[in-house]
C-alpha positions in Angstrom: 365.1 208.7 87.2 361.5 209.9 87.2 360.5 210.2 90.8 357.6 208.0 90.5 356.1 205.7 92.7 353.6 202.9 92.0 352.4 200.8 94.6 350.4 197.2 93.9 349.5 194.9 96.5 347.1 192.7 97.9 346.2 194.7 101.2 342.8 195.6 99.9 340.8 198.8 100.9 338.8 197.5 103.7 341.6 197.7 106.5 344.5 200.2 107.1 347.6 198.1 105.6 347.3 200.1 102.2 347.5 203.5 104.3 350.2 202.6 106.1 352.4 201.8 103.1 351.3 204.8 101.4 352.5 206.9 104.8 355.9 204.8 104.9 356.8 206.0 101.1 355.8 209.7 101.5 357.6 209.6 105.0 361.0 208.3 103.2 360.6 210.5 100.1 358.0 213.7 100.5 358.5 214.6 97.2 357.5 211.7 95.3 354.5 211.2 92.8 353.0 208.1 94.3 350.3 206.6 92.5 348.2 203.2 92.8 348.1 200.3 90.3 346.1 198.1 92.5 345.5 196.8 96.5 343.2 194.3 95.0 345.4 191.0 94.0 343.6 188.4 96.1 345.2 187.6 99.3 348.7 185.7 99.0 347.7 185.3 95.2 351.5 185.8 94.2 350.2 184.8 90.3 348.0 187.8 90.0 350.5 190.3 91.0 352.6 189.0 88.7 349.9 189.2 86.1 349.8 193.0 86.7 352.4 193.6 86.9 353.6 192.7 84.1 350.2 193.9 82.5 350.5 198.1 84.0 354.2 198.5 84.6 354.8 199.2 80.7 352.0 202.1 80.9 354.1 204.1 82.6 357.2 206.5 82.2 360.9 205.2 81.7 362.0 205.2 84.8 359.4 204.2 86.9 359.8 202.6 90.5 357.0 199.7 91.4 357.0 199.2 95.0 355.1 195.4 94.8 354.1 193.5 97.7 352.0 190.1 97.6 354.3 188.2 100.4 352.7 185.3 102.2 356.5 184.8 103.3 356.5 187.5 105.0 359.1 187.3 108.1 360.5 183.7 106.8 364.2 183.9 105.0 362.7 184.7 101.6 364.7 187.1 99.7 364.1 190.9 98.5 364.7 191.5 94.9 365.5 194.4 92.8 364.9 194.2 89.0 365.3 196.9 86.1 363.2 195.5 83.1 362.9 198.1 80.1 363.6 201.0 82.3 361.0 199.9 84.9 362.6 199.2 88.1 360.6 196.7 90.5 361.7 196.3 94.2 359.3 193.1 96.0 359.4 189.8 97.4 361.4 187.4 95.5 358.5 184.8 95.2 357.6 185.3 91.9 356.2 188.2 91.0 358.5 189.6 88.4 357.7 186.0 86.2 356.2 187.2 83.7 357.7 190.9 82.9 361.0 188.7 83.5 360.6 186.7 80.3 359.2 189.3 78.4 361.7 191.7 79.2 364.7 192.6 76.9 367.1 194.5 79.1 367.2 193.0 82.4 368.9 193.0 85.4 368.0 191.3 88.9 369.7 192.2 92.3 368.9 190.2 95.9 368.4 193.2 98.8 370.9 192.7 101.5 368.6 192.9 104.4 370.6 192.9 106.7 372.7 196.4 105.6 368.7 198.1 104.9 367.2 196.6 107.8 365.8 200.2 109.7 365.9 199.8 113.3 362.2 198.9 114.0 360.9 195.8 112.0 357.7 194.0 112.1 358.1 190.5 111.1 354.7 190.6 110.0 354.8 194.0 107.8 358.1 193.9 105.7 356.2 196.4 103.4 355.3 199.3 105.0 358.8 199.1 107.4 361.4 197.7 104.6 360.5 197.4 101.1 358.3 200.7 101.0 361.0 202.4 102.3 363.6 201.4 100.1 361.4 201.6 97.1 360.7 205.4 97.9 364.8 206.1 98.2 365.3 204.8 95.1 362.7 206.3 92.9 364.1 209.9 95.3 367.3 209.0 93.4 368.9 209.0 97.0 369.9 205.1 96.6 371.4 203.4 93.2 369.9 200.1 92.5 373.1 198.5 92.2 373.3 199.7 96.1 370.8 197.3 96.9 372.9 194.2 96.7 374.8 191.4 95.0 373.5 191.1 91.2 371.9 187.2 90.4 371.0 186.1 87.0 367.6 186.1 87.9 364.5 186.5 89.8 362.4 183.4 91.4 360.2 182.1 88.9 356.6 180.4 88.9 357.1 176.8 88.4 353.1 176.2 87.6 353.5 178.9 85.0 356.1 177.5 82.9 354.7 176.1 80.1 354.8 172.2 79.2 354.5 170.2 75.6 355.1 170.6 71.6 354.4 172.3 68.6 350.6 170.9 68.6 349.8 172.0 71.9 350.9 173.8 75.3 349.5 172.9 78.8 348.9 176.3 80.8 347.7 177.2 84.1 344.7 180.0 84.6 346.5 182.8 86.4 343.4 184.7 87.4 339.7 185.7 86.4 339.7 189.0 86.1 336.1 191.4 87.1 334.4 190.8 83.6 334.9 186.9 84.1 337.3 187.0 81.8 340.1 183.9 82.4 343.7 184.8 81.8 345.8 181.7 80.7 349.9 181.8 81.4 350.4 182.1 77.7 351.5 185.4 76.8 352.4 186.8 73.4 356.0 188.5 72.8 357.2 190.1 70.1 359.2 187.4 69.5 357.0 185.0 70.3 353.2 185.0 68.4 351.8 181.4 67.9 348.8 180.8 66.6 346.0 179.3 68.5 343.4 176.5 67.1 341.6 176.5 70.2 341.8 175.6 74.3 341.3 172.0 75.9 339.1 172.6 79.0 339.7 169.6 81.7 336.1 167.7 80.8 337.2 167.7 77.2 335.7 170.4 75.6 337.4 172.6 73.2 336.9 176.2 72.7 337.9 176.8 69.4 336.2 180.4 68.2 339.1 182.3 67.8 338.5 186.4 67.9 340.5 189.7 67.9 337.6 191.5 70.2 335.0 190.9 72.8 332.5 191.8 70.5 333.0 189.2 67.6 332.2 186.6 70.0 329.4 184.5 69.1 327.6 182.3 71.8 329.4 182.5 74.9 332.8 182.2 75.1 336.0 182.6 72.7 339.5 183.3 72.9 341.8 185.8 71.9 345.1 187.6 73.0 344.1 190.4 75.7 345.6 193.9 75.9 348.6 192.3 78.5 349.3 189.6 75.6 348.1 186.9 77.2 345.2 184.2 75.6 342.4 184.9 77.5 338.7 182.9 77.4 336.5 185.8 77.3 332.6 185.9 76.9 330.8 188.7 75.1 328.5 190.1 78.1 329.0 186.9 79.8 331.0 185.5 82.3 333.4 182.9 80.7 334.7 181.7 84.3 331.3 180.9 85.7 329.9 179.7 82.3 333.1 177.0 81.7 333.6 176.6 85.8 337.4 177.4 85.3 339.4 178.9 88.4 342.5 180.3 88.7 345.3 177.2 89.1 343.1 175.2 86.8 344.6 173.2 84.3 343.9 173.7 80.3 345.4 172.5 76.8 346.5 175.4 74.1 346.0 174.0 71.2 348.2 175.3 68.2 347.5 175.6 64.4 351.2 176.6 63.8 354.3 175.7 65.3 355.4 178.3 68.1 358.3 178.8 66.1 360.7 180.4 69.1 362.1 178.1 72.0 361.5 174.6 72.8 358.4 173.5 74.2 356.5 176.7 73.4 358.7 178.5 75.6 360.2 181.8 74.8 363.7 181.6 75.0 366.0 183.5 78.0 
């Protein structure tokens, strides 16, 4: 196994809670390569950090250990969860963050941590990441722990409710998972290779429809369009302009895919498991 190390939380840069994590990793495994895919999934926004997960985890070599923590239950009875999807290997809260590389995944396996056996002997109930899921993410990517250490083997992770898509063959309700920088809103419809609908537009919550379907940012005419992003996912996206702030869409909102042909794969839209 590479010894690799990615880190992606929402701890931000402003305070020390990124540093400490970083510290806790090298201090369990020295040798690792540690690197950052983000500290900037908004605050207890377990939706985003699936998002990129699922978006940056691929990028990277076989072998690859992501250390993710977005854990508003922090200290509660919520599980760990190991998962090995396409020879990435995720340790994090079991709250949802593996939902979407989960169903795009093809070789998969999920295992709940046993706490209780990992539990070091000092333990804030406030700071499971830097003192327990750090930790264990840095012995495994070490190759001094085997994944299939970690626990009992489940069939799968914890999954999104909101994000599991509802309706037909003519059209798909979808929640925005996030605006990204640009303004650009990501949709919870995501593209596999089994699974490439065709879009005739999206149903905004006032009734308009968004129908200019384009392959780049810069075929859009007029404001805003929609396409399938580099993570796979339909995306409103504005050429120069903010699509969020221009349509007043948020992430949680509420939209209507509309499709020109039927999915074709999995009932309601849904890619099968």
């Amino acid at each position: 196994m590479a010894s690799i190390l990615t880190l992606l939380t929402d701890f931000g840069s402003a305070d020390g809670y990124a540093g400490a994590l970083l510290g806790a990793v090298i201090r369990a495994a020295p040798q690792l390569r540690v690197e950052t895919i983000t500290h900037g999934v908004p605050p207890g926004d377990v939706g985003a950090g699936s998002y990129w997960l699922a978006a940056s985890a691929p990028a990277f070599p076989d072998g690859t250990v992501h250390c993710v923590v977005v854990d508003p239950g922090v200290g509660t009875s919520r599980h760990l969860i190991a998962c090995v999807v396409d020879r990435q290997l995720v340790i994090a809260p079991d709250n949802g963050l593996l939902h979407f590389m989960w169903q795009r995944g093809h070789e998969r396996s999920a295992f709940r941590v046993d706490q209780q056996a990992f539990r070091p002997s000092s333990l804030s109930a406030t700071f499971h990441g830097r003192d327990l899921i750090g930790p264990l993410a840095a012995r495994v990517a070490a190759g001094s722990l085997e994944v299939e250490a970690l626990g009992p083997r489940i069939p799968s992770p914890q999954l999104i409710p909101d994000f599991v898509q509802e309706g037909d063959v003519t059209g798909t309700a979808a929640r925005v998972v996030l605006v990204d920088r640009f303004g650009n809103v990501v949709l919870a419809v995501a593209r596999t290779p089994w699974y490439s609908p065709v879009p005739a537009g999206v149903s905004l919550p006032g009734g308009r429809l968004i129908s200019q379907l384009v392959s780049t940012y810069s075929e859009i005419e007029g404001d805003v369009g929609v396409l399938w992003n580099s993570a796979g996912h339909l995306e409103l996206a504005g050429n120069r302009v903010n699509a969020a702030a221009s349509l007043n869409l948020h992430p949680g909102d509420r939209v209507r895919v509309l499709w020109a042909d039927p999915p074709g794969q999995g009932e309601s839209g849904i890619a099968p498991e």
